[in-house]
C-alpha positions as semicolon CSV with decimal commas, in nm:
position;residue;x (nm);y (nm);z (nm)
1;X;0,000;0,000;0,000
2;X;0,167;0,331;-0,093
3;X;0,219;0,588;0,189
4;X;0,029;0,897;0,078
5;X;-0,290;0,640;0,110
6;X;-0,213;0,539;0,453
7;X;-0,161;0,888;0,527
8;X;-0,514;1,001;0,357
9;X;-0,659;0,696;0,595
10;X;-0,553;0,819;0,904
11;X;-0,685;1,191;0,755
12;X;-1,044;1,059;0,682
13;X;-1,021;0,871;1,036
14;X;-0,895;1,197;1,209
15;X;-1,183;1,416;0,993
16;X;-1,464;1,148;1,146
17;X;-1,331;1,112;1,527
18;X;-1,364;1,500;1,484
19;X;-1,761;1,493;1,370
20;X;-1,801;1,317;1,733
21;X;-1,580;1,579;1,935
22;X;-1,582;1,884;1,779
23;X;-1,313;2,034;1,912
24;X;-1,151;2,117;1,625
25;X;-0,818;1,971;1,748
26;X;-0,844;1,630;1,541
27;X;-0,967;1,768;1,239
28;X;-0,635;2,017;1,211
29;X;-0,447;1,657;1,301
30;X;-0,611;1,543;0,968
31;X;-0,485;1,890;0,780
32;X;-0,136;1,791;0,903
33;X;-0,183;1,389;0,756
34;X;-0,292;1,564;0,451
35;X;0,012;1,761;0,448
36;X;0,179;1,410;0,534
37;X;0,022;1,237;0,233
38;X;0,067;1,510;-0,035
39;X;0,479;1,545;0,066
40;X;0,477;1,098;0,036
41;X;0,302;1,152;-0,270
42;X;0,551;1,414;-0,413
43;X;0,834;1,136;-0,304
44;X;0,988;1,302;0,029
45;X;1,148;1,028;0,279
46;X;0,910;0,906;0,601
47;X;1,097;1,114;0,792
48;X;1,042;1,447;0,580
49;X;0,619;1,336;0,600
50;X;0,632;1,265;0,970
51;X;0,775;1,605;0,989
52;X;0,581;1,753;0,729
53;X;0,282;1,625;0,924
54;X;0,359;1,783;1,247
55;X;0,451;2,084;1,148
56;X;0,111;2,167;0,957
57;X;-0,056;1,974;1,224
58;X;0,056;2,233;1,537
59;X;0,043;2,524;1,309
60;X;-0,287;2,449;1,231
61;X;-0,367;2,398;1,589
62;X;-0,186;2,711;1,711
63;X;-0,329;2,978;1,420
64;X;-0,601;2,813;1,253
65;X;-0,795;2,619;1,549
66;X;-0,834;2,973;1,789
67;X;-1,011;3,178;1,508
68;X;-1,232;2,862;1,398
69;X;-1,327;2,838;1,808
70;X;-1,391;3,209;1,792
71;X;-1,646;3,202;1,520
72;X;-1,791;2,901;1,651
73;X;-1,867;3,042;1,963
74;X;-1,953;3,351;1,832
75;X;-2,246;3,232;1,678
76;X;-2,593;3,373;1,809
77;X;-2,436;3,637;2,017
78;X;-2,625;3,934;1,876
79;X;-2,938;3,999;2,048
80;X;-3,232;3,986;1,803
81;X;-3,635;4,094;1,779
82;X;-3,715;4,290;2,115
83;X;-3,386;4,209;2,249
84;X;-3,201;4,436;2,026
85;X;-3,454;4,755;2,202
86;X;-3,262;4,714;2,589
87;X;-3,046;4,997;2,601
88;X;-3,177;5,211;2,322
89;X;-3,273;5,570;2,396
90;X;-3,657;5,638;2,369
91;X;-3,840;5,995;2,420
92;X;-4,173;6,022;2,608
93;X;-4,441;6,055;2,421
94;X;-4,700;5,995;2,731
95;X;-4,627;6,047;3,035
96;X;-4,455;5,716;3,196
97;X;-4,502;5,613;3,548
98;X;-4,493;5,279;3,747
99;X;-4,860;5,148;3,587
100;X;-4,789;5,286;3,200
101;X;-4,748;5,516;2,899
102;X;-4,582;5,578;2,582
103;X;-4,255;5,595;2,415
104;X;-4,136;5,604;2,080
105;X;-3,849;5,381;2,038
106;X;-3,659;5,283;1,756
107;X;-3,931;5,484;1,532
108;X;-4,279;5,307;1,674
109;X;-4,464;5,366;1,991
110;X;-4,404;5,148;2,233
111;X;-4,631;5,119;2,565
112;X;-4,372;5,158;2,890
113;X;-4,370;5,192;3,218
114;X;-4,110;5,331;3,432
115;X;-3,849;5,044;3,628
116;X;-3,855;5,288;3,966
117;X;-4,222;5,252;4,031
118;X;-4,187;5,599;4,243
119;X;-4,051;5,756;3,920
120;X;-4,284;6,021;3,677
121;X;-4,100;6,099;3,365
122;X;-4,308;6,378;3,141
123;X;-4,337;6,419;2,800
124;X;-4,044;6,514;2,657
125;X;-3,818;6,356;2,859
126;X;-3,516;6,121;2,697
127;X;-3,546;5,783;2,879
128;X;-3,306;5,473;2,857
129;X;-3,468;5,128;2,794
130;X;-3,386;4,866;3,031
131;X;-3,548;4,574;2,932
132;X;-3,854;4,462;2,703
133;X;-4,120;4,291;2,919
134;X;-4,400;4,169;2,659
135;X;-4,501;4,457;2,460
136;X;-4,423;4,745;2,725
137;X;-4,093;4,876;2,740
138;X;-3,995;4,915;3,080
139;X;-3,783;5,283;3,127
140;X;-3,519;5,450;3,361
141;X;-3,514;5,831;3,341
142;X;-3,191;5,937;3,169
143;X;-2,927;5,837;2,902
């Protein structure tokens, strides 16, 4: 059996032990066979493939492997719908006080009440959004 197939085994081996941890360690292991089997296919001693092998196979781990982890994890991190609102400035439209009233917000009204129940925030007045609760936007005074 020539060696750049036995290398291109182990690579499909490493690529499928990786579809069961995904930890993206053994598929850059596989890059490296890869590397292993194209250098035995171009000739190069076992020695120069072991070492071709390892080499790709840590540099893959060290560069490659921290941004794939990053964009992995990544995912899903934005906030979306109503979550994207907490924070936002909104202006009084009615006035806002522990049991209701009206903001626009992000260009549409949005019912709101204020998150210190002894607060009264007039017309006018630039409120922060601290969190979406339903449909009612529920207000601190301020910035």
């Amino acid at each position: 059996m020539p060696a750049w197939l036995i290398w291109l085994i182990i690579a499909a081996v490493l690529a499928g032990a990786e579809s069961l941890s995904l930890d993206f360690v053994l598929i850059m292991c596989a890059g490296g066979a890869g590397a292993g089997a194209i250098s035995a296919a171009l000739g190069a001693p076992v020695a120069v493939q072991v070492a071709v092998a390892l080499v790709v196979a840590v540099g893959l781990l060290v560069f490659v492997r921290p941004i794939a982890r990053r964009h992995l994890e990544g995912v899903g991190t934005h906030p979306t719908g109503a979550a994207r609102l907490v924070g936002k400035n909104a202006v009084v439209l009615k006035t806002v006080d522990a049991n209701g009233g009206l903001v626009r917000l992000d260009g549409a009204e949005w019912s709101a009440r204020a998150f210190d129940e002894t607060q009264v925030l007039p017309v006018g007045a630039s409120v922060r959004v601290m969190e979406i609760s339903g449909a009612t936007a529920v207000v601190w005074d301020g910035p």
